[in-house]
C-alpha positions as CSV (number, residue, x, y, z in Angstrom):
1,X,-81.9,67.9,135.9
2,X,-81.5,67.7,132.0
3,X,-78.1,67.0,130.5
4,X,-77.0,69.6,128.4
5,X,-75.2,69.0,125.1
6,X,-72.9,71.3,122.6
7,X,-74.4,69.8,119.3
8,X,-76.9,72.1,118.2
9,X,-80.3,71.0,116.8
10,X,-82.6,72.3,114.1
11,X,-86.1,73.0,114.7
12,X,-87.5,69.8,113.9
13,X,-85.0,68.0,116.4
14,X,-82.8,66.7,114.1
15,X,-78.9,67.2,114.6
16,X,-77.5,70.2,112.2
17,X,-73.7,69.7,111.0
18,X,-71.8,73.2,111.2
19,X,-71.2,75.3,107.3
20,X,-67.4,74.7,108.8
21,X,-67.6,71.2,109.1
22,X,-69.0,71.0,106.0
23,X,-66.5,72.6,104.0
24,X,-63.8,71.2,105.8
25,X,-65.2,67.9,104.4
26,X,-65.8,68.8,101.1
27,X,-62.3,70.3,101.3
28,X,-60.7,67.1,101.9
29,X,-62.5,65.0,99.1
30,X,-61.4,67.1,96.6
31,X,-57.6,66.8,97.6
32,X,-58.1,63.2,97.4
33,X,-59.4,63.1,94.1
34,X,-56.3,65.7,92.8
35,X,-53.8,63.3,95.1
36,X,-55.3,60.4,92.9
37,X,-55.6,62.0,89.9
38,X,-52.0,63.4,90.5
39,X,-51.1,59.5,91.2
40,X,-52.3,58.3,88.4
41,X,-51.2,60.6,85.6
42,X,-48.0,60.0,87.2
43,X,-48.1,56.1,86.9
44,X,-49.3,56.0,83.7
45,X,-46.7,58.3,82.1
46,X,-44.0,56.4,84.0
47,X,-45.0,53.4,81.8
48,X,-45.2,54.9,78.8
49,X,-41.3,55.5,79.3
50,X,-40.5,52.3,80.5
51,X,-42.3,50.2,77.7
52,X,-41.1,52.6,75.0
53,X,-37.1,52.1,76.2
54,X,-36.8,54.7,78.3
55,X,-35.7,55.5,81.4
56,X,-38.0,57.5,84.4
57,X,-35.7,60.1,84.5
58,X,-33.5,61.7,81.7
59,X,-32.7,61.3,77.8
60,X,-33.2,58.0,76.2
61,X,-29.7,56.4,76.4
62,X,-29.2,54.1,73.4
63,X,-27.0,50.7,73.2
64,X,-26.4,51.6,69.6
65,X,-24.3,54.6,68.4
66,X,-27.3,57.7,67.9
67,X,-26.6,59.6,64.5
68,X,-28.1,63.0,65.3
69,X,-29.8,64.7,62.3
70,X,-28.7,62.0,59.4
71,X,-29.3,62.8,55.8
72,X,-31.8,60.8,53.7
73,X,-29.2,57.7,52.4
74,X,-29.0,57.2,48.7
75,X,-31.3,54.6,46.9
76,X,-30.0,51.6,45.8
77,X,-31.0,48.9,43.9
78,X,-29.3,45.3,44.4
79,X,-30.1,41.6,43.1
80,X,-32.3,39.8,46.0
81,X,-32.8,36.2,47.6
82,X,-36.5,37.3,46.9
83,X,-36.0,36.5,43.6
84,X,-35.9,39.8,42.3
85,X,-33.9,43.3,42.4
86,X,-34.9,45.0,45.0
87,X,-34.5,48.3,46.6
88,X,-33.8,50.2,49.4
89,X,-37.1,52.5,49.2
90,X,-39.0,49.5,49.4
91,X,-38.5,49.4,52.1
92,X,-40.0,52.2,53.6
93,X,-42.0,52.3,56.7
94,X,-39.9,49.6,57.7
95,X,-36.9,49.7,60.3
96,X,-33.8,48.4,57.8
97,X,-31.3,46.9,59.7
98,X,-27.7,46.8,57.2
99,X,-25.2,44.0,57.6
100,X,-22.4,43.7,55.5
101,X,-20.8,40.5,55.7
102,X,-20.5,36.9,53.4
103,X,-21.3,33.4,53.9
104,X,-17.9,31.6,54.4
105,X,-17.4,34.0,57.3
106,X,-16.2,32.0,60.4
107,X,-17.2,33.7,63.4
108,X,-18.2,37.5,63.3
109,X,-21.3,37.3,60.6
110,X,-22.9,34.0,62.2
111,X,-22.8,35.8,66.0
112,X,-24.6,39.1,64.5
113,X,-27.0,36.7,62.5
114,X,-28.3,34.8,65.9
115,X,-28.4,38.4,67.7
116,X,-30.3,39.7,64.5
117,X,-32.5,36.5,65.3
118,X,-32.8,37.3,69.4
119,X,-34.2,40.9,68.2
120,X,-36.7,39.6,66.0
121,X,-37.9,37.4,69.2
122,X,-37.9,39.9,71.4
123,X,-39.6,42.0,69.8
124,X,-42.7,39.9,69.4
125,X,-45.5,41.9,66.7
126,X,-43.3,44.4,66.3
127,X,-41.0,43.0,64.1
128,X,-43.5,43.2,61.3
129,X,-42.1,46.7,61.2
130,X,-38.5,45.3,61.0
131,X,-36.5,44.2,58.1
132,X,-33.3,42.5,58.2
133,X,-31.3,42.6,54.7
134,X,-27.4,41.0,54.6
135,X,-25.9,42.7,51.8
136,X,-22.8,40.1,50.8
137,X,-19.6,41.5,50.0
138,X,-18.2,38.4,48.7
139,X,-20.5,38.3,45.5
140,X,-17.7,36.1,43.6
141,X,-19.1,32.8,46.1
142,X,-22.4,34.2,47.2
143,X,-24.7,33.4,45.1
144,X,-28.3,34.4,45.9
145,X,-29.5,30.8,46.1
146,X,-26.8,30.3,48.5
147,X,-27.3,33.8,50.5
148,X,-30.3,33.3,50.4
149,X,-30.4,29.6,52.3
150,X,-28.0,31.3,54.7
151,X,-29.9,34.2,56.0
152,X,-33.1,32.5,56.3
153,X,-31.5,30.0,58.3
154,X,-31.6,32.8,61.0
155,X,-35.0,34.0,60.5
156,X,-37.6,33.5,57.7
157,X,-37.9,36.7,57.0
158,X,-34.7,38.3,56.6
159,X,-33.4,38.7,53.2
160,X,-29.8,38.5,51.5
161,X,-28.9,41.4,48.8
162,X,-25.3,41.6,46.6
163,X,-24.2,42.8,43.7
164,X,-21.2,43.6,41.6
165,X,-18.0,46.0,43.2
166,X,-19.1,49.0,42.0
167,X,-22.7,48.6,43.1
168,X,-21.5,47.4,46.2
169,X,-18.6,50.3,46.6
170,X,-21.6,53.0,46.0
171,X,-23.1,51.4,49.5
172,X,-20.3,51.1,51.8
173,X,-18.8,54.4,51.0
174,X,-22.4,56.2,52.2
175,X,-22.4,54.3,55.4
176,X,-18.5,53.6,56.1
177,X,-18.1,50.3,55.7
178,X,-14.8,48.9,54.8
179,X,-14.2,45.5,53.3
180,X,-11.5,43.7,51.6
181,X,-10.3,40.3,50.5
182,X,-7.0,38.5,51.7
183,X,-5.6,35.2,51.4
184,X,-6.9,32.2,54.4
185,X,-5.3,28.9,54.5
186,X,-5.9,25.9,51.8
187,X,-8.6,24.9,54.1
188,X,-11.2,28.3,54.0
189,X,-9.6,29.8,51.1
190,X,-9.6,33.6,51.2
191,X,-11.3,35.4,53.3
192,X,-12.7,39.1,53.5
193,X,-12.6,41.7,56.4
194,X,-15.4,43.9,56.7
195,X,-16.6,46.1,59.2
196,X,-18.5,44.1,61.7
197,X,-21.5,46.5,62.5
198,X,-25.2,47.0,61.7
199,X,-26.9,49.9,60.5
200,X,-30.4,50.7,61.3
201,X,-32.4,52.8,59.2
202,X,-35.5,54.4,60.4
203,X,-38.9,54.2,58.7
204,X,-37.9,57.3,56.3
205,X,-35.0,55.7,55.1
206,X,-32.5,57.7,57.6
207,X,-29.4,56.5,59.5
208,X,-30.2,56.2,62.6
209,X,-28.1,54.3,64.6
210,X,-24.9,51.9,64.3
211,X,-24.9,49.0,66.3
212,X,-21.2,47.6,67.0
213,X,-20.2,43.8,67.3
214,X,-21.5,42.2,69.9
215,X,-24.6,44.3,71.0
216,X,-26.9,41.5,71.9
217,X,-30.5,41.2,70.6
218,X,-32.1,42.5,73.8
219,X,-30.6,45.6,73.9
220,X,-31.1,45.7,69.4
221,X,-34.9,44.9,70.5
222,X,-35.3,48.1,72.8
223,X,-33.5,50.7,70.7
224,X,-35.6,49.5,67.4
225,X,-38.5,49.4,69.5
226,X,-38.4,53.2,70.3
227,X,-37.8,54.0,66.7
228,X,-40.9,52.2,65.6
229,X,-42.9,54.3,68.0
């Protein structure tokens, strides 16, 4: 007695796979191929976030203070440690970072340098894109030989900028800086208080954002990064 089987055969004798099983088959590959298609759109965008800044989920949350639709800021045009005036539209296509402060400052202006100096680091190839100017609001002592050894000091490329009190006054008005000399001990002499934070143009020559005292040069590093790109 033969054994009998529920596989059905062609004519030739060889085994034939049911149309059912078939599609069935072909059914599941192509979920596969969406499910890692799917995957990988998915991964790829979630790293695109995270390397420009932002989060998975959510708005990008700065560390600086966002200016939301800033107007174009005036052109200037101040005396340079480059050896020449220079002006603010020079600087376009750059990110500008502003910071008003003076040489014979004791604490505040040396702190924001070396952060300055950390965001530069961090930001590796990308700080091609970045300038930092010190504009000096004690023009009476700075002068730009002696800006200018300051700030490079810090970095290489970052540049000092002042000028005379109306030139500066034009500046800090547009941007809300305050400054103003009083009297220090024998030892210092006078000294001037100024607003302590940065201001970041973006590559159009915009506002952008305002970072306060003591934002460290990681955090400077990641919202500058997502403005360049």
């Amino acid at each position: 007695m033969s054994a009998t089987t529920d596989t059905p055969e062609s004519e030739n004798g060889t085994l034939s796979i049911p149309t059912s099983a078939k599609k069935l088959t072909s059914g599941k590959l192509t979920l596969l191929a969406v499910v890692g298609l799917l995957f990988g759109l998915t991964a790829g965008w979630i790293l695109i976030r995270l390397n420009q800044g932002l989060p998975i989920i959510g708005p990008r949350q700065f560390h600086g203070l966002l200016i939301e639709s800033p107007p174009p800021l005036s052109d200037f045009t101040l005396g340079a440690t480059t050896g020449e005036s220079m002006s603010l539209r020079d600087f376009r296509g750059k990110v500008v970072l502003l910071y008003f402060g003076y040489t014979f400052c004791p604490d505040v202006c040396p702190a924001t340098m070396v952060e300055m100096k950390r965001m530069m680091s961090e930001l590796g190839r990308d700080a091609e894109d970045v300038q930092v100017i010190m504009i000096s609001v004690d023009p009476q002592r700075d002068t730009l030989d002696k800006l200018g050894e300051y700030v490079t000091r810090f970095h290489p490329s970052f540049i000092g900028m002042t000028g005379d009190e109306s030139e500066l006054l034009g500046i800090t008005t547009q941007l809300g800086i305050y400054y103003a000399k009083h009297e220090g001990t024998p030892a210092t002499g006078y000294l001037m208080d100024h607003t302590a934070s940065v201001s970041v143009m973006d590559q159009d020559g915009r506002l952008r954002l305002v970072f306060p005292f003591g934002t460290t040069g990681e955090d400077m590093a990641t919202d500058v990064r997502y403005l360049l790109h």
